[in-house]
Structure formats: C-alpha cells, structure tokens
C-alpha positions in Angstrom: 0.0 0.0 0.0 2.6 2.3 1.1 3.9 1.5 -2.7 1.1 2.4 -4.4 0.4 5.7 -2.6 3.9 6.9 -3.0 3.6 6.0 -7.0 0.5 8.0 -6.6 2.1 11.1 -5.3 4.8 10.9 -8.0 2.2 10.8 -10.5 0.4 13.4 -9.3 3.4 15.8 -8.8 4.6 15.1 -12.3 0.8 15.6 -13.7 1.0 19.3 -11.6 4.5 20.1 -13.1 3.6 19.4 -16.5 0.3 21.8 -16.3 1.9 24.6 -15.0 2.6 27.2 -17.0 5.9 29.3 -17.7 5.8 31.7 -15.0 5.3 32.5 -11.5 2.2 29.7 -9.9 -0.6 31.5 -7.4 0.1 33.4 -4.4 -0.5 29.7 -1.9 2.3 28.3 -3.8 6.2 27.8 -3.9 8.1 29.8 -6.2 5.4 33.2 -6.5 6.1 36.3 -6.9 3.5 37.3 -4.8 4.1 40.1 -1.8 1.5 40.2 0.9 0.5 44.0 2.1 1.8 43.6 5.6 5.7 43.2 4.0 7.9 45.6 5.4 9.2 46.0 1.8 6.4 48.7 1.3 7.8 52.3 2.0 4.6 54.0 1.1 1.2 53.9 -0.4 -0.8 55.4 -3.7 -2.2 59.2 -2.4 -4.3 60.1 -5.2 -6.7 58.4 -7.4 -8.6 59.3 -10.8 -11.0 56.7 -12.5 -12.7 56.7 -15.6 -15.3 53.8 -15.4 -15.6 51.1 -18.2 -19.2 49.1 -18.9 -20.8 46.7 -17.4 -20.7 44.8 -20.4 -19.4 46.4 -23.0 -21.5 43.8 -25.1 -24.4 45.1 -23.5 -24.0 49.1 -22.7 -27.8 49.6 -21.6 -26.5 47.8 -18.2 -24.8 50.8 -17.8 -21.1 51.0 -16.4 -18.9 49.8 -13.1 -19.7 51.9 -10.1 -18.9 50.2 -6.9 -16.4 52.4 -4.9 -14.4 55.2 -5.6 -10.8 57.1 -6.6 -10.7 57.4 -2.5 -11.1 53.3 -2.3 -7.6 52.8 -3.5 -5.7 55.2 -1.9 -3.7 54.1 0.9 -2.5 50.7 2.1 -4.3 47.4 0.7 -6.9 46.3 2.4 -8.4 49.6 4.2 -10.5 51.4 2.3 -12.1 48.9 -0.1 -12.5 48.7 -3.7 -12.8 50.4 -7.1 -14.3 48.5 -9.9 -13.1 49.6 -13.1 -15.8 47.9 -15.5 -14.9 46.7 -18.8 -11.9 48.6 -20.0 -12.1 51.2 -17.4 -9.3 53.1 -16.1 -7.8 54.4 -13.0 -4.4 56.9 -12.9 -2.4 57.0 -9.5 -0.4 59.0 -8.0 2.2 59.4 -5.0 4.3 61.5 -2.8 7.3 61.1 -4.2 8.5 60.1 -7.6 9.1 55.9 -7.7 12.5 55.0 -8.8 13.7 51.9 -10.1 15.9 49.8 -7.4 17.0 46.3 -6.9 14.1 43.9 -8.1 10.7 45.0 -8.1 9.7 48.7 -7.7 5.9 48.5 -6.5 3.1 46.3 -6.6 -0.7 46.5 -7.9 -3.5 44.8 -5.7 -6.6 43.2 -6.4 -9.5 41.7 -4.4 -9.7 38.0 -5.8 -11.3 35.7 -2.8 -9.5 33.0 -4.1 -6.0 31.6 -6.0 -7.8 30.8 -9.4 -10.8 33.8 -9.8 -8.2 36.4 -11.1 -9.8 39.5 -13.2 -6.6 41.4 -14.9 -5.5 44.2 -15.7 -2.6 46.3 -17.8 -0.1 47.8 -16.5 1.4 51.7 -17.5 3.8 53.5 -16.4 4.4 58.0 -17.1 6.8 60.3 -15.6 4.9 63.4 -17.3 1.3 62.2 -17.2 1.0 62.8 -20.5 3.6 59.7 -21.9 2.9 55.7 -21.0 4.9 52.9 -21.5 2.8 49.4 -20.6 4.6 46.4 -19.0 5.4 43.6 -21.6 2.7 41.3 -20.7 1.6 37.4 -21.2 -1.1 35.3 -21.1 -0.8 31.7 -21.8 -4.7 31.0 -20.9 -6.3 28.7 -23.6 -8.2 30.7 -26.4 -10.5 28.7 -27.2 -13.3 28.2 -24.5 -14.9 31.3 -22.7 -13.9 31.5 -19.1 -17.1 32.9 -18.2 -18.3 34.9 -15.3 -17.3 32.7 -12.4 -14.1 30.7 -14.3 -11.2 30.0 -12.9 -7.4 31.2 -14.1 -4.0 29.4 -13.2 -1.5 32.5 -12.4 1.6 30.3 -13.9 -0.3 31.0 -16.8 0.1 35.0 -16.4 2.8 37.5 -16.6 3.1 41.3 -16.0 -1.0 41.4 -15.7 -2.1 42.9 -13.0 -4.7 41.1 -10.6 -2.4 37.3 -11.1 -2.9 37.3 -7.4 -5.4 36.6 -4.8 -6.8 39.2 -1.8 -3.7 40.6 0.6 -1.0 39.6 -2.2 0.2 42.3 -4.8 1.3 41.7 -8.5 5.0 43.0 -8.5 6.3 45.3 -11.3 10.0 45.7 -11.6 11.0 49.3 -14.0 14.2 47.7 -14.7 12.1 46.0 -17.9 10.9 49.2 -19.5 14.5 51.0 -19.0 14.6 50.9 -23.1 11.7 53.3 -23.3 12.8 56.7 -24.3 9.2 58.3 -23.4 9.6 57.5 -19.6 12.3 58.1 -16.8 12.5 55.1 -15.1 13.7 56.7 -11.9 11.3 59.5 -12.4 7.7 57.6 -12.0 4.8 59.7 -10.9 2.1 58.2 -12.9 0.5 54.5 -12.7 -2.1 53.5 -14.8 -4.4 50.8 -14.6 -6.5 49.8 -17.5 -9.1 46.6 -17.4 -8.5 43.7 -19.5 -11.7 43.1 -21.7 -11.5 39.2 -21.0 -13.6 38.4 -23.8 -12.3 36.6 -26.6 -13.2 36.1 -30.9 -14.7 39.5 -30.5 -13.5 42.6 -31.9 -13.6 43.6 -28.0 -10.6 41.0 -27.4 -7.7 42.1 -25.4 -4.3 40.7 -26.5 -0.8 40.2 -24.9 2.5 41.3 -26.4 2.3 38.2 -28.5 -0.5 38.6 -29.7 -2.1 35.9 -28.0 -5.9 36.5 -26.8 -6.6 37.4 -23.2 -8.8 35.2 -21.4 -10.3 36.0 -18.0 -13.7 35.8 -16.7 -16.3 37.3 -19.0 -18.7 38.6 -18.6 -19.5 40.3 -15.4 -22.1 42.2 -15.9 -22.9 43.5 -12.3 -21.9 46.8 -11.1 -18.7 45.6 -9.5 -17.9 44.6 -12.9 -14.0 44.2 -14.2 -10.9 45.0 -12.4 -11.5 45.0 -9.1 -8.4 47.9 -8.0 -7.5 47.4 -3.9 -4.1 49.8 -3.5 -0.6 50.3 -4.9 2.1 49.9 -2.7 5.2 51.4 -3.1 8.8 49.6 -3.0 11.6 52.5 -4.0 10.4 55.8 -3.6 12.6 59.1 -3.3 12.4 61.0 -0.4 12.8 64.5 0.1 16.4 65.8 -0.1 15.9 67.5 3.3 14.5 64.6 4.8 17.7 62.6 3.7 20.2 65.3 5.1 18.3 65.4 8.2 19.1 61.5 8.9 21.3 58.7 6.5 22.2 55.6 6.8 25.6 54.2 5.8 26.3 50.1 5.1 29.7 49.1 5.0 31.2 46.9 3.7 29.3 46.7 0.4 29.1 44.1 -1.3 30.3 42.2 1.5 30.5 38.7 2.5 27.3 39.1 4.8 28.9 40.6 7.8 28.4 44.5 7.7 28.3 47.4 10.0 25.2 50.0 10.1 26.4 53.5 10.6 23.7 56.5 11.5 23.9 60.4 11.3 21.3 60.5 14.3 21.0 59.3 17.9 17.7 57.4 18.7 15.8 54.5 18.7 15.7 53.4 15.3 13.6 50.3 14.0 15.8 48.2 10.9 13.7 45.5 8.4 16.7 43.3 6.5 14.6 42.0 3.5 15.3 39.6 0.9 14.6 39.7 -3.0 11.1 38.4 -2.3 10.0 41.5 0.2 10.3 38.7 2.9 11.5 40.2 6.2 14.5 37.8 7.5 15.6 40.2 10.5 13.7 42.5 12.6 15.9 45.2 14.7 15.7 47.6 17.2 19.0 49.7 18.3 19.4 52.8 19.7 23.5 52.5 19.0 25.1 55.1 16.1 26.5 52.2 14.7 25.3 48.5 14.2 27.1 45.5 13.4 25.6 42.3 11.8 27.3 39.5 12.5 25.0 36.6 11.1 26.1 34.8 7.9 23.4 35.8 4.8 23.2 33.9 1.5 24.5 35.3 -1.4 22.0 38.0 -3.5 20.7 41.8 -3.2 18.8 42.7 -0.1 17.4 46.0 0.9 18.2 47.7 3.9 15.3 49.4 5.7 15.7 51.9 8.6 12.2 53.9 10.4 13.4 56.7 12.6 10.9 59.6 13.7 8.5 59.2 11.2 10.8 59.1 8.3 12.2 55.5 6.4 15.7 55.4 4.5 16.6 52.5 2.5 19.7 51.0 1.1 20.5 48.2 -1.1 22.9 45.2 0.3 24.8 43.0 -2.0 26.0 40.1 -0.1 28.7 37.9 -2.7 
C-alpha cells in the first residue's frame, strides 16, 4: 500500500509540473512572486486616485457601467478602504508622494480583491513620468483561447505575466521598472504616474484584449454586475525618493558593500531606530531595534541583493545590500 500511494504522489506531482505554465504559480504556492500587504518592503502607499469607469458589459451598454467604490477606495495601504471597480476597460491613474524610482528587483506592486487563487480579473499595467507619456509592461497570457472563461471561471496565475490582478486578496502583483528601461518616453527613476486599464476578457470578439504576443486574453467574462471588471485594492510602493531634506536630516551608511554578509550600520542621528533586512522576495528575515550610532551584523546571509530598511521619527531610508 505504502507502494502504491507513493507511486500515486509521483504521479500526481509530475501531472502538476507538467500543467503549469511558464511563470510564477498562485500566491499559496512555492516559487510566487507574490508580496503580501503587511511586508515591510512597502515604503509607502498610492495618495491620489482618478477613475474613468468602463461598462458593465461592454457587449451590453444599456446595463450601464462599473460603479462600486471610488478614486478614495484605492488610496492608501491594501486592504483599508475597499475597492474600485473599473468595469470593462475602465481606467484608473495613481499618483504618490514622491516620484518611484527603479531599485533592486521590483519597484511597486498593484493589488486586487480576488477571494480566491484561481478567480483572477486582470488588468494592464502603464507606467508615465509626465502624465501625459505611457509605457505598458510587456505582458503574457498563456490561458487557452479557445473556451470562454465565463463569469465565475477559474485562471491558473503560472499562466500569467506582468498582468495585474495574477494574485489573490492581501498579495500584490510585483512590477520591476528595470524591464521598461529601453523606453525613451519615460524616466524610469522619475515615475509619478501609474495607470491601470481593465483587461476586456472576452475573446473572438473585436472587444478582445491581447498580450505582447499577440495571444488573446482570457479572464472571466462577462461580469455584468456593477462591481464589474478590475477589481483595484491599492498600490504599494517599494523604491520611492524622499525628500532631499529629509535625507540630510538622517542617512544611513552600510559598509562593507558588497560584503561577505557581515556589515556594520552607521547612523547620522541618535535614537531608537527600527531596521527591516529584507530579501529579493519582500520577505522580512531580520527585525531590529538599536538605539547605537552604529550597528554591526554579525549573522552569515546567502549570497544575492537585499534591501536595507531603517524607520526613525516618522521618516524610512533604505539602502540596497549586495552580499557575494
């Protein structure tokens, strides 16, 4: 017996590697991409919100268009102020305190309200530094063509790249700026400007949304109720610039760096300050409090990019770690 249920569980493993898709699987999984709103990897949150509603249905305009929340809903950290629905092809602009710049790995993340792994509505993702010139994310959906997912389908996020709502309720879709740094429109370390624009999940339709490869966009359709299409939660912010006299009035230096994972802290200003050491997947791996000028870490780290961030009196500085 003990035979046959571990042939079982070899089967079924291979079975599940062979249906995922090329990228990363669902926010419950090994391996995602996902970053849940609580991370201390978030500096800061969206601060304003415009939306220009989309349909219903925009097979069937007389149901008139989206209109559950507002630009208010989305503002501020995920999970606090509710929802905007977008409706079919509707958009929604964001802005922030500060301009977002493009660090180490991903630069902010967009998040949905999903109640589940595998009901994921999606969305585009732009990017401006004026307001006036975007540049989308290079996106990808492998989702089958053929069948309608309809209203209440199911998605498989190993199936979906750069789209935003790939991730369940409390998890954001990470966007990194480093992959638009050939667009000439945009300053990549200048971002004031996120937009948000639905994906019309319907396909053989002159409605049809498509990927970078042309490939059709499939995601539940329709939902003809007025919490219709993307469903927009918050935008949390990973690199942001600060003001430059909020950086003279406290630093933080790491030395050395790269280094082999030992390092010392160094601070401009007395006080209790509160550090977050966080990995490449916004995971927290150290939590300290010192109140020293100077702090030295003396536990080993594996090799990679890590980012450094310090809270003192109401203001957060970060700095980027390369441990080699």
């Amino acid at each position: 017996m003990k035979k046959l249920t571990s042939l079982f569980l070899i089967l079924t493993n291979s079975i599940l590697l062979l249906a995922q898709g090329s990228y990363a699987p669902n926010a419950s999984s090994m391996g995602t991409t996902a970053i849940h709103k609580d991370s201390a990897i978030f500096i800061n949150w969206a601060t304003n919100c415009t939306v220009n509603r989309g349909w219903q249905n925009i097979l069937d305009t007389t149901l008139g268009k989206a209109s559950v929340g507002n630009g208010n809903s989305a503002i501020g950290k995920s999970g606090i102020n509710g929802t905007v629905s977008l409706g079919d092809k509707g958009e929604a602009i964001l802005t922030f305190e500060h301009p977002i710049f493009n660090g180490i790995g991903n630069d902010f993340a967009i998040f949905e309200n999903a109640f589940n792994d595998t009901y994921l509505e999606l969305a585009f993702v732009e990017v401006s530094s004026d307001g006036v010139n975007y540049v989308r994310f290079p996106n990808y959906s492998e989702t089958q063509n053929i069948t309608q997912i309809d209203g209440f389908g199911a998605l498989d996020a190993s199936n979906i790249y750069n789209l935003a709502g790939k991730y369940k309720a409390g998890f954001g879709t990470p966007f990194d700026l480093e992959e638009l740094v050939d667009s000439s429109s945009i300053d990549i370390n200048n971002i004031n400007y996120i937009k948000i624009i639905d994906v019309i999940g319907v396909i053989n339709n002159f409605n049809t949304s498509f990927d970078n490869s042309q490939n059709q966009i499939n995601d539940p359709f329709p939902t003809p109720y007025p919490s219709s299409g993307f469903d927009l939660d918050a935008v949390g912010v990973i690199h942001q610039f600060v003001g430059i006299k909020e950086e003279r009035l406290f630093t933080q230096t790491i030395y050395p760096n790269p280094s082999s994972g030992r390092f010392t802290l160094s601070f401009s200003s007395k006080g209790e300050k509160t550090v977050y050491l966080i990995d490449n997947t916004g995971k927290t791996i150290k939590k300290i409090k010192t109140n020293l000028m100077e702090y030295k870490y003396e536990e080993s780290l594996n090799i990679g990019f890590y980012l450094m961030k310090t809270e003192f009196k109401n203001r957060v500085i970060i700095n980027k770690l390369i441990v080699q």
